[in-house]
N, C-alpha and C positions, 0 to 999 in steps of 0.2 A: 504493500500500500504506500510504503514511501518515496516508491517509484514516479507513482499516478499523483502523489502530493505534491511532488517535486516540479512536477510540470506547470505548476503556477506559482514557480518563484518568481517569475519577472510580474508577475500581477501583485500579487500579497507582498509584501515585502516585510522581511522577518522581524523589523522594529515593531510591528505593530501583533507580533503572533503569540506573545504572553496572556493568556488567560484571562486576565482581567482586561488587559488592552484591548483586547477581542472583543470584550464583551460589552466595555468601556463605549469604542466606536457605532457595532452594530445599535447599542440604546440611543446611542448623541442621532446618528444617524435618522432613527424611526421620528424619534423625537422632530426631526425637521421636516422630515416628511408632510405630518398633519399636525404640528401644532399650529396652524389657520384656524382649523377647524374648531379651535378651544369655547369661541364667544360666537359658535353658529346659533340657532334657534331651533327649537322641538320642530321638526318637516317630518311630511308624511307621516307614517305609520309611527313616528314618536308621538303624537296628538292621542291614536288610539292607545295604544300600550302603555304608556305614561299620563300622560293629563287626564284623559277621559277615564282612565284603570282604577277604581275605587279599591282595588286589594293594595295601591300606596298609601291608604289614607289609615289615620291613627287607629280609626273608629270601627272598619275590617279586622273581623279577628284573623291572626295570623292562619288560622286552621284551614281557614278560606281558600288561603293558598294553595294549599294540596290539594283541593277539588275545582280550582278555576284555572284553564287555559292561559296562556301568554296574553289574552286581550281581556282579561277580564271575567270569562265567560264562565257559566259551569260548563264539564265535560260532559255533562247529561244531555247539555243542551242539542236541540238539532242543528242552531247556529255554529256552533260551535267547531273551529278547526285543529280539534285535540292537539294544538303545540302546547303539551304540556312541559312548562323552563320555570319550575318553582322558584328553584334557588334565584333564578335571573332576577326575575319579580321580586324576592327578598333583597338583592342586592340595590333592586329602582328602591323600595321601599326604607331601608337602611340609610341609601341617599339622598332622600326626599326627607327623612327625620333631618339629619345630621349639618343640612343645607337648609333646614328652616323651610321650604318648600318647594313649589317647581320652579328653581333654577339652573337654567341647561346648560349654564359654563361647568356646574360642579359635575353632572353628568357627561359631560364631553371631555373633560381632564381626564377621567376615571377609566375611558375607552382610550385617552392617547396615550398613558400609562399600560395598562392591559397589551394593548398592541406592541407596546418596548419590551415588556415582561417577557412573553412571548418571543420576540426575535431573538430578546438574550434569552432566553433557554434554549433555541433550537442551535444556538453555536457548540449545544454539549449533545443534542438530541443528532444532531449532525455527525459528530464528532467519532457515536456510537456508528451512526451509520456506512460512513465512509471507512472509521479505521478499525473496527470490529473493537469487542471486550478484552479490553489486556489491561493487566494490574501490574503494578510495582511489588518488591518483596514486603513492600509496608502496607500495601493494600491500596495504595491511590491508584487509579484510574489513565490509563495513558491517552494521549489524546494524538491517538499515530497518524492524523491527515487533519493537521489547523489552519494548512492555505483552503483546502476545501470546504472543511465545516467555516469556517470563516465568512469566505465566499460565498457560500451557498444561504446563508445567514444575510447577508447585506440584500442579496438578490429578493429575498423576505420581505425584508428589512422594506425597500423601497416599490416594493410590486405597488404596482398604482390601482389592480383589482378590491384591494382591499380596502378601498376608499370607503367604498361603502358602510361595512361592516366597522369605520375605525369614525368616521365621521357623524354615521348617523346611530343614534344613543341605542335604535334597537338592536344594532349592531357585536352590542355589549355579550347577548345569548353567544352570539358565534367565537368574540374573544375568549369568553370565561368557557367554552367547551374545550377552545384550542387549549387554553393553560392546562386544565385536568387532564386532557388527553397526551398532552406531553409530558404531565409529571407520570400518570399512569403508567407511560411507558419508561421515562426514568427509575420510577421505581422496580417494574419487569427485569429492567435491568440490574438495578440491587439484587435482585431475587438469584440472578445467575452468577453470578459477583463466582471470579473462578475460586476454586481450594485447591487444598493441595490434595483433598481426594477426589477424582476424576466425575463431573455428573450430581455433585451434590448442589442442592437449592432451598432458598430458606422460601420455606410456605408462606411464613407470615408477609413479606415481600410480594407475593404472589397475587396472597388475598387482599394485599392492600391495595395493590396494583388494579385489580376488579373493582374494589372499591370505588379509585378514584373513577375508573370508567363510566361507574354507574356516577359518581357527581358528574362527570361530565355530560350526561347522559341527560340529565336531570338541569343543566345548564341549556343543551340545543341536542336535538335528538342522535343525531351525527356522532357524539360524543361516545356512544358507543361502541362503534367501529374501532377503538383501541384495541380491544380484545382480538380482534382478526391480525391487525397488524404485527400486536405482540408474539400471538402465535408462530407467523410466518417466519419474525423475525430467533424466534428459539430454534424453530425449523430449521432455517439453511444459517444461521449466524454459529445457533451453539451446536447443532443437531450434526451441522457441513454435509445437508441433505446434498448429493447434487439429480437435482430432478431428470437430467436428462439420462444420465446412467440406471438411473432408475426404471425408465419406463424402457431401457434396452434390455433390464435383466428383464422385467418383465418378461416382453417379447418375447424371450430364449430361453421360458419357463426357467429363468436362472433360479434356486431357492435360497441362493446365499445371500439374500439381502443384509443381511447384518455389515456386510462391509461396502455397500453403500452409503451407510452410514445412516442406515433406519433406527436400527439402534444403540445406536455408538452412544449416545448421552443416556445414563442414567436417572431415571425419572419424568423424560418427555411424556411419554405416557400421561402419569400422574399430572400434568404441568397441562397438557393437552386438557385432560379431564378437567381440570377447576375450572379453566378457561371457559368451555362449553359448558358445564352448568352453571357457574357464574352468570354468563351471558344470557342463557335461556332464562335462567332465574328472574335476572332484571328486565327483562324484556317481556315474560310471561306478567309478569305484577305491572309493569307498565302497560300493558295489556287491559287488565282488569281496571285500572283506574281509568282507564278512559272510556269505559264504556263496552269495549272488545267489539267497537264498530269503525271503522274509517271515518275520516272526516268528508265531507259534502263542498264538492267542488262543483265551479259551473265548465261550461265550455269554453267561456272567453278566459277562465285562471289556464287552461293546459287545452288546446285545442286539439292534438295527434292524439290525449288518451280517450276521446270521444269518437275519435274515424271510427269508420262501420269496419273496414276492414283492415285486417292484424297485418298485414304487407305495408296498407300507408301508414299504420301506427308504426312499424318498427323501421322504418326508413328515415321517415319525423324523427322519432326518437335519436334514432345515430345522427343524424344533422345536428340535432340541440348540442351530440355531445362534441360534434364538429366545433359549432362555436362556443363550447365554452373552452376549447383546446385555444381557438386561434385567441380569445379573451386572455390567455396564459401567455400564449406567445406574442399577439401584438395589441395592449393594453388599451389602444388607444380612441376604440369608440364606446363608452361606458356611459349606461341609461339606468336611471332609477326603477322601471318596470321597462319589461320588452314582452309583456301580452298585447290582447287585443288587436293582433292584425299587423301586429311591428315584425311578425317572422309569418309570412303566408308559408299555409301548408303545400308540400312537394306530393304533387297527384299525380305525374306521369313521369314516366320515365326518359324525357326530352328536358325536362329540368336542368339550367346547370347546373344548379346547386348539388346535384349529384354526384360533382365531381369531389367536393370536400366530403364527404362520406369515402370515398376512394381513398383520397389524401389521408385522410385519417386511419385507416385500417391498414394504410401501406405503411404509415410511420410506425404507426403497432404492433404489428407483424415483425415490420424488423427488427427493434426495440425486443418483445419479446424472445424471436429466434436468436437473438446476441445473449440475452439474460439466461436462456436455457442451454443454448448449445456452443457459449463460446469454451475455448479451451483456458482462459485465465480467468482462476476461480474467484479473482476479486472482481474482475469485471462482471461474471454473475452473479456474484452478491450484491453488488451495488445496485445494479441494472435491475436487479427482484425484486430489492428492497426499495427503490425508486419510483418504481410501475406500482408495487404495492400502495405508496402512501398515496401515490397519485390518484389509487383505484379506489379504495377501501372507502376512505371516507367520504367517496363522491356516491356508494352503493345507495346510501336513503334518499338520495336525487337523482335518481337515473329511472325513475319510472318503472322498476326492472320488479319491485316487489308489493306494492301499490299505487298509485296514481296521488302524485303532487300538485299543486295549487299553482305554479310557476311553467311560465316555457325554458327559459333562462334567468340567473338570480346569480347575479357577482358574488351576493354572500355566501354562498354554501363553495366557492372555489378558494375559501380562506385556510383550512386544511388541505387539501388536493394539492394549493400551488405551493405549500412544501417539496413535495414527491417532483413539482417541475424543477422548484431550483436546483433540488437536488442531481437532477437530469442533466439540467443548464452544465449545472458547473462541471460536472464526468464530461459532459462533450467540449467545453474548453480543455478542459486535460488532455485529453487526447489528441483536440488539436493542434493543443502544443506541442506534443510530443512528435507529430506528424509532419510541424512545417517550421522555417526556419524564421521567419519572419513572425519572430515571438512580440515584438515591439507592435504590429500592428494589430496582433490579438488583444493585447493589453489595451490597446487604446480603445480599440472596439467593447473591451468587456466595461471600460470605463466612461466610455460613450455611453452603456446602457443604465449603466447606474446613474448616472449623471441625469439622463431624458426622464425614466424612469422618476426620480425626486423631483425634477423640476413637474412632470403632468402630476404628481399625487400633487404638492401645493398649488395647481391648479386645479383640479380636480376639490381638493377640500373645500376649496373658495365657492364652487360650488355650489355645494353642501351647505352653507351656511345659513341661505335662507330659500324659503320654499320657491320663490321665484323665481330666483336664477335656475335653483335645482332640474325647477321645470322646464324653463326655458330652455335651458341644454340640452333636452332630452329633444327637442322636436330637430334639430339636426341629424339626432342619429338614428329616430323611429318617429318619422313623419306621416309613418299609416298607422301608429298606435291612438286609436281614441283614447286612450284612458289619462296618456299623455295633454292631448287638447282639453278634456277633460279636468284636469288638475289644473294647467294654465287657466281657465276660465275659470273656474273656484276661486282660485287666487285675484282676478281680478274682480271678480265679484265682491268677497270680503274686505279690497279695497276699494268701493263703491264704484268701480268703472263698469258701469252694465254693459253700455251700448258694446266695450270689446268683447267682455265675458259671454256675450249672447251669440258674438262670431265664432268662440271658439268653442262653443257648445254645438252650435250647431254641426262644425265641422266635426265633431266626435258623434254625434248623429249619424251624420251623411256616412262617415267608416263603419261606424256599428248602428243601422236602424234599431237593435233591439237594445242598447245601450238605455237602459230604464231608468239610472241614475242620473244621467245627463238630462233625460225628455223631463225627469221630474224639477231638473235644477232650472233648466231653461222654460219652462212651466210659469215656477216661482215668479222670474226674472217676469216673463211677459205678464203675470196677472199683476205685481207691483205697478207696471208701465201700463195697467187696465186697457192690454190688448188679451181682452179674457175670451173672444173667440179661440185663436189661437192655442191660448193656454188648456183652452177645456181638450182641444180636441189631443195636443201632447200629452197629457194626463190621464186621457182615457185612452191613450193607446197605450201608454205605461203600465197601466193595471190592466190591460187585455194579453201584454206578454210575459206580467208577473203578476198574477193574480190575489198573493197574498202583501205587493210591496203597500204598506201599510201609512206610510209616508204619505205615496203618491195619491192614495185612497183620500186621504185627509184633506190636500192641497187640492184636488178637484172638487171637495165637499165645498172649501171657500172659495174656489172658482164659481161654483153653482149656484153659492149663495148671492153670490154678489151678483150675479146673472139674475137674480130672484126665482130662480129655481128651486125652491126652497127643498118639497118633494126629495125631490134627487141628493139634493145635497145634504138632508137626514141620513138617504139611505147609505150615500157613501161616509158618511160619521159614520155607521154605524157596521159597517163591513172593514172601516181600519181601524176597530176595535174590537170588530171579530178575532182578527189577524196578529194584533198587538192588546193584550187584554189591559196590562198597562200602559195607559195612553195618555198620560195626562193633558198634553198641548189637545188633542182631539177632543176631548171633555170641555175644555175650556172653548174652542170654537163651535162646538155644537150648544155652548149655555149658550152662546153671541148668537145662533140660530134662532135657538127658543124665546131668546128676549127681544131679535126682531119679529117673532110671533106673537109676541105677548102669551108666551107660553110661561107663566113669569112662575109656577112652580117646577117646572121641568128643567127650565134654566138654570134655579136654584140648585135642584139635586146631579145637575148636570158639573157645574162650578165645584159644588162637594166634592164631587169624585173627585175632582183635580187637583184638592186640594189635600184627599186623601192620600192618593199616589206620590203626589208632590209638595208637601206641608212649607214650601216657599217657594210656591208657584202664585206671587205677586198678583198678577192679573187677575186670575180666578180668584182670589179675597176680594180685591174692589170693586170689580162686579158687583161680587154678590152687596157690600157694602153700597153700593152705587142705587143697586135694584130696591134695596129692601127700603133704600133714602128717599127714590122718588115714589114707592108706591105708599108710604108713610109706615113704615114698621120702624121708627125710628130704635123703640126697646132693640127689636131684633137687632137692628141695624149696628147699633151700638155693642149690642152683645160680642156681634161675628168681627167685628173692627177689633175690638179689645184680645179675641183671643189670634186673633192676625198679627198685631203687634208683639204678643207674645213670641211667637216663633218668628219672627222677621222684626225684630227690634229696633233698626236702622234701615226700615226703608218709607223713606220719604213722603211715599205715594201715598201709602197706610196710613200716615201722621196728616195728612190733608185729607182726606176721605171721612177718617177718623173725627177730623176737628170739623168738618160740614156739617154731620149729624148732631154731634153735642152742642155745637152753636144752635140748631134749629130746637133742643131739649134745653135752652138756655143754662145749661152749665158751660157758662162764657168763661173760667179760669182759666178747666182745664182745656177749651176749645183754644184757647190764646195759648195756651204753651206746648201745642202741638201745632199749633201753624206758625210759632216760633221755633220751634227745634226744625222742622219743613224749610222756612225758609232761611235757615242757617244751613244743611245738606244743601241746596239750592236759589241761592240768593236772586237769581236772576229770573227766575220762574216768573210769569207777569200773574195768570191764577192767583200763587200763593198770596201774594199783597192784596192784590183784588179781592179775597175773598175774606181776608184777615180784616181789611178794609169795612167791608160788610158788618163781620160780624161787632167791628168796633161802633161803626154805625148804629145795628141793633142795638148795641150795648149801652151808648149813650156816651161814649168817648169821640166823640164830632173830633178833635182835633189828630189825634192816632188817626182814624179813617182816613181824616183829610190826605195825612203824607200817606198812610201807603195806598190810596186810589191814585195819585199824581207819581210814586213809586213802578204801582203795576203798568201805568198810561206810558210813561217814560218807555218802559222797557217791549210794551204791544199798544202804541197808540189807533189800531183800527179795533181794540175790543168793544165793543155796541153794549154790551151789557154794563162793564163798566164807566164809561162816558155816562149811559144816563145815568146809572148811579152815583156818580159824582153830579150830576145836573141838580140834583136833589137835594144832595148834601151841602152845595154851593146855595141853591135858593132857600135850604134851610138856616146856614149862617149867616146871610144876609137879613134874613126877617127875623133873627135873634138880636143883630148889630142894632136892625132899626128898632125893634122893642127897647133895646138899653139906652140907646140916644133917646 
């Protein structure tokens, strides 16, 4: 192995190959890579898994954790996409204490950390790989090829694939898998730690080893696949299987397997055996906790595992794995999602794209026959063990043993693209070793690291906020609706309709059945009371998802406002068929019943909403509102008082609240509730207006006086308030002339 090491002396240079220095640089290194990214914002799927994840909050019991999904969800649920990442969740949650709340700088340190962690450990996880297990007479660990593991570590180090996984917080799952999974394997490797009696191994090691797998496991699902790795590498590391001689004794009915070296290590066996019950074990209980049902995908998450036939799914399928080979190899068109129509499926066999499925099996192929049948045994160990890391952890995303939620996904290539660098850097050695012009390899290899860190701090920048995120993405999957999609979200939540409406539609036009967009741009046209329009996107939304519950709701206020009253009961009441907890739909069906003068239906309609939602603001003043002007002022009073109670600082409440008791003339506490109102709200023209008033009633003419010229100041077209100050002016006047 010192041979194959030696070939990247002109690369590594031996001042930097001490241990620490190695390890020193690769962290400086990662460290530049994404630290941009540190003061990004919660984007995409940080919104769902962190902000919106009520398992962050004090007031979720921890227990919760272990039976709710990565988004929050139960695993009972039919919603639900059994990612179950407890520990992940406990480490957002741990974060969220310790930061005082959702702040994303603390959360983005934590993954550009994790990610250095990482790089420096696979300079020893390399180390194993490259230069096999040899100890000192003292028992330390020799580290026989440190321009490679080095190397192979920086090339990590700087993969600009990992942007994702390092930049955006949910990303955190795939960092904290990769740690466990590399100590897993460090410690595997304790476990074989040579003696001086031939085959001995300490269990404990072993089973700690499994241990970690299963946290890893329990981090991002992937994290399991340690166990296959470890295996393989007992196999041809300690075992010195060599597979091809193997399957020649085979052949030749030879029976002396034993000097193949099947069983040359004592205890494989036993080692083999923990391994696979280990595994099974964790895997059966994770089983059972989810339900022992798969998760529920649509057609637009993974469109090849839906073809009708099993030729276009596995042709698809090896494409996908085509690009995520060339994402490994040329880093540099990288998209936040690539559903939705950003990779059309391959249906005839006149496709070019057929050609990279060739390309791929050809490089494979070779790779493989070099790994099995070369004649220098470090070259198939490495080559084994490199296709392995490459393979193993890419298994629970490769479609191969259920159907995933993704077409392609940067993040699950943050393990796999170990196994490349380790690739990378075997084929720089060798072609060092092959040509003489070593100076232009070198340059070349430091050309790549150099491009490499300069696109991840591009790339982070990215990342930072949802905007640019998105924006970026439509250069490199400009038939992805979900892409146009997001861009129109975004500019909607920054009040720019008239574009959000362009890029809803164009998410449309790619996907007609795109339900989430017809509902958004629905939204969009009924605010801009173009509610023909809207009615007719809305009912086409729920004709091609008949349970979306949303979209039911938003046509019910389409309908209403149409004056279609009818109808727009009936769709209240079918997106709360669908969502039984509903509360915004409770609250817009009271607004129904109260333009019907359905005025106790509206009542028990507001209730609900306020059951489901006990600071669901709106539905309190309503009903506060209803019960004012039909004169239930007790009532009125009643449902205000305990509104306030559970919403103690909101504003609305305190004005609402102070109308009624002013009208019940307890003017005190009517006054110091549309004082504490217009102190949340100074500028409110209402609140003085009405304060006004009840100074008025009250007999305080000069208070009214300033806040009716207060509230005018601040809305001088209110018609209600002008007369009433008309009045109040010809009432001070015919007091002036009494005193004169």
């Amino acid at each position: 192995m010192a041979e194959w090491d030696a070939n990247l002396d002109h690369i590594i240079p031996s001042s930097v190959l001490p241990p620490l220095w190695a390890k020193l640089l690769v962290g400086f290194v990662s460290l530049v890579c994404f630290a941009r990214s540190y003061d990004g914002d919660f984007v995409f799927d940080d919104s769902e898994a962190i902000v919106n994840n009520k398992d962050l909050r004090a007031e979720t019991p921890l227990g919760d954790l272990w039976h709710h999904d990565f988004w929050g969800t139960r695993l009972s649920s039919n919603t639900s996409h059994k990612s179950y990442r407890p520990l992940t969740v406990l480490t957002f949650r741990m974060n969220y204490y310790l930061s005082g709340g959702f702040h994303p700088m603390s959360f983005h340190v934590v993954n550009i950390l994790l990610h250095s962690g990482v790089s420096i450990l696979l300079v020893d996880v390399f180390s194993v790989l490259f230069g096999g297990l040899q100890y000192t007479s003292k028992g330390r660990r020799l580290n026989l090829a440190p321009r490679s593991s080095l190397l192979a570590a920086l090339l990590f180090a700087v993969h600009p694939v990992h942007t994702e996984c390092v930049a955006a917080v949910v990303g955190c799952a795939d960092l904290l898998a990769a740690l466990f999974f590399l100590l897993s394997f460090l410690g595997y490797c304790k476990a074989l730690k040579e003696t001086n009696k031939e085959g001995t191994h300490s269990t404990f090691w072993v089973l700690l080893s499994i241990l970690l797998g299963a946290v890893a496991m329990l981090c991002k699902e992937q994290g399991i696949t340690v166990l296959g790795l470890n295996a393989i590498f007992d196999i041809l590391v300690i075992g010195k299987l060599n597979v091809l001689e193997m399957v020649r004794k085979v052949l030749r009915k030879d029976k002396s397997l034993e000097n193949a070296g099947m069983l040359r290590t004592e205890g494989l066996l036993f080692r083999m055996s923990l391994l696979a019950l280990g595994g099974t074990g964790v895997l059966y209980v994770r089983w059972k906790i989810m339900g022992t049902g798969p998760p529920a995908f649509t057609e637009v998450d993974n469109p090849a595992s839906f073809a009708s036939s099993m030729l276009v799914r596995a042709v698809n399928y090896n494409y996908y794995y085509s690009l995520n080979a060339w994402l490994l190899l040329c880093p540099w068109w990288l998209c936040f999602d690539w559903s939705m129509g950003c990779i059309p499926l391959i249906k005839s066999a006149g496709d070019w794209r057929a050609v990279a499925l060739a390309a791929l099996w050809f490089c494979l192929i070779g790779l493989i026959r070099q790994a099995l049948c070369s004649e220098d045994s470090h070259k198939r160990r490495i080559l084994t063990l490199g296709l392995g890391f490459l393979i193993i952890p890419f298994l629970p995303a490769s479609n191969l043993f259920f159907r995933v939620g993704f077409v392609v996904a940067e993040r699950v290539l943050y393990l796999p693209s170990a196994g490349y660098c380790m690739l990378l850097t075997f084929g720089f050695g060798v072609l060092s070793k092959h040509t003489k012009k070593k100076k232009l390899i070198a340059a070349f290899v430091l050309g790549i690291l150099f491009i490499n860190t300069l696109r991840c701090v591009i790339r982070s920048g990215a990342w930072r906020s949802e905007e640019q995120l998105f924006r970026s993405a439509l250069s490199v999957c400009p038939l992805n609706a979900k892409v146009h999609y997001n861009v129109g979200k975004n500019l909607a939540d920054k009040g720019n309709q008239t574009a959000a409406i362009r890029y809803y539609r164009e998410a449309v036009r790619l996907n007609p059945k795109y339900v989430h967009a017809m509902n958004n741009l629905g939204n969009i046209l009924k605010e801009r009371n173009e509610l023909q329009e809207a009615e007719e996107l809305l009912s086409l939304a729920v004709q091609i998802q008949p349970d979306f519950a949303a979209a039911w709701m938003n046509l019910g206020i389409v309908q209403n406002s149409l004056k279609r009253f009818q109808a727009a009961e009936q769709s209240y009441r079918t997106a709360i068929k669908h969502r039984r907890k509903y509360p915004d739909c409770y609250y817009n069906l009271g607004r129904l019943y109260a333009d019907l003068n359905r005025h106790v239906d509206a009542l028990n309609a507001w209730r609900n909403a306020t059951v489901l939602k006990p600071e669901h603001s709106l539905a309190w003043n309503n009903m506060i509102i209803l019960l004012d002007n039909t004169g239930n002022l007790a009532q009125a009073e009643a449902v205000g008082r305990e509104a306030l109670e559970l919403i103690p600082n909101d504003h609305s409440l305190m004005f609402s609240l102070a109308n009624v008791l002013g009208k019940s003339q307890k003017y005190k506490e009517s006054e110091a509730l549309f004082l504490k109102a217009i102190k949340a709200h100074p500028n409110t023209a209402s609140y003085h207006g009405n304060l006004a008033v009840l100074y008025h009633r009250w007999g305080h003419l000069d208070l009214a006086k300033k806040h009716y010229e207060i509230s005018l100041r601040l809305d001088p077209m209110a018609s209600g308030t002008k007369e009433n100050y008309g009045l109040l002016r010809r009432k001070l006047e015919q007091m002036q002339k009494k005193n004169v």
